[in-house]
C-alpha positions as CSV (number, residue, x, y, z in Angstrom):
1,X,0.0,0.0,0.0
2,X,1.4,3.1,-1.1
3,X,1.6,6.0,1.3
4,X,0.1,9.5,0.4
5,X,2.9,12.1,-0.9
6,X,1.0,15.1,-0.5
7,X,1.6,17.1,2.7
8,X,-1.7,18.9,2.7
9,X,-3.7,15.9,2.0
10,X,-4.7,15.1,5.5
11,X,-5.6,18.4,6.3
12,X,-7.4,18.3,3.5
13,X,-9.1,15.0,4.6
14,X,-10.0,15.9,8.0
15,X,-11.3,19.4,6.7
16,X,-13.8,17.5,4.4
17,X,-14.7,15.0,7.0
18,X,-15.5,18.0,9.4
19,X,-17.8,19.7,6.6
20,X,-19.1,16.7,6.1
21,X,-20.2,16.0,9.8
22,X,-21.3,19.8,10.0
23,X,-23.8,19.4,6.8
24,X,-25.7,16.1,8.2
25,X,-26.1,18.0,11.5
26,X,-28.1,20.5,9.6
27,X,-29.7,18.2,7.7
28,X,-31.0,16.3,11.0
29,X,-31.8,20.0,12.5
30,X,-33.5,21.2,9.6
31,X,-35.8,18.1,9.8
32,X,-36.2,18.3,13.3
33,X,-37.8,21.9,12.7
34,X,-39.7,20.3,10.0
35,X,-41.2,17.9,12.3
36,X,-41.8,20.5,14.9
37,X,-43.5,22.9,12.7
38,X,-45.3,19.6,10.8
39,X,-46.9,18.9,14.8
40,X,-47.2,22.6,15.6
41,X,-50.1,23.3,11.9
42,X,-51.2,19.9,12.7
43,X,-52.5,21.5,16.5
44,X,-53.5,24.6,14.9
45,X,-55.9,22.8,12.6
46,X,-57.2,20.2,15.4
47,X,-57.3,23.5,17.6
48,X,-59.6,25.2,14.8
49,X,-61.5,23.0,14.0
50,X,-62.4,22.4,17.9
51,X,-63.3,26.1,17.6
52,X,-65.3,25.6,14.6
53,X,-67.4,22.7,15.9
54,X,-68.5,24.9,18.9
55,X,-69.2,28.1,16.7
56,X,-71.6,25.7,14.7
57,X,-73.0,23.6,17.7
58,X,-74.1,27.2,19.2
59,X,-75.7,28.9,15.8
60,X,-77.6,25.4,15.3
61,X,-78.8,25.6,19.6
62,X,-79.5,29.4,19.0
63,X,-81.7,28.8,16.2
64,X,-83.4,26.2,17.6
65,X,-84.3,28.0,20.7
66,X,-85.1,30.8,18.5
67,X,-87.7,28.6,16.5
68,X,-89.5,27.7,20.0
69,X,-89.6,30.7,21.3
70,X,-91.2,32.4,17.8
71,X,-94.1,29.4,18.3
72,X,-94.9,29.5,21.6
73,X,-95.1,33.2,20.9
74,X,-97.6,32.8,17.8
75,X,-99.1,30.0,19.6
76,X,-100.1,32.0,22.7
77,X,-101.4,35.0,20.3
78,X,-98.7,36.9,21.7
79,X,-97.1,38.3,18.3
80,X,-101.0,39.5,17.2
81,X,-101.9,43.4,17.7
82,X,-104.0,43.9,20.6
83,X,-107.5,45.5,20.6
84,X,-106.2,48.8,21.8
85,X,-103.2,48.9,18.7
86,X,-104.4,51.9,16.1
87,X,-104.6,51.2,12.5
């Protein structure tokens, strides 16, 4: 096995092994932020659509309450003009 002649050649080495190193450590950091921001939208939509749900469950009660309220009104003659209104 023949030996390298080059002086620099290890420094060269070790400085490419070193970039090397440096450029998957990004690479796993990068992915951990994507994975962090991938969980952090994923609980923004569950969190929304939580918020969502209620907004609709409430509208739907409202008007439901509305409805019975409007016919026990017109059931009880309450929403006709009285004898005393003016025409």
């Amino acid at each position: 096995m023949a030996l390298v002649r080059d002086p620099c050649f290890w420094k060269r080495f070790s400085t490419a092994v070193h970039m090397d190193e440096e450029s998957k450590a990004a690479d796993q950091q990068t992915k951990k932020q994507d994975t962090q921001s991938w969980l952090y939208r994923e609980r923004r939509k569950r969190k929304r659509s939580i918020i969502c749900g209620f907004v609709i469950f409430f509208a739907v009660v409202f008007a439901v309450i509305a409805g019975v309220v409007i016919w026990w009104l017109a059931k009880n003659n309450w929403l006709q003009p009285g004898p005393d209104a003016t025409a």
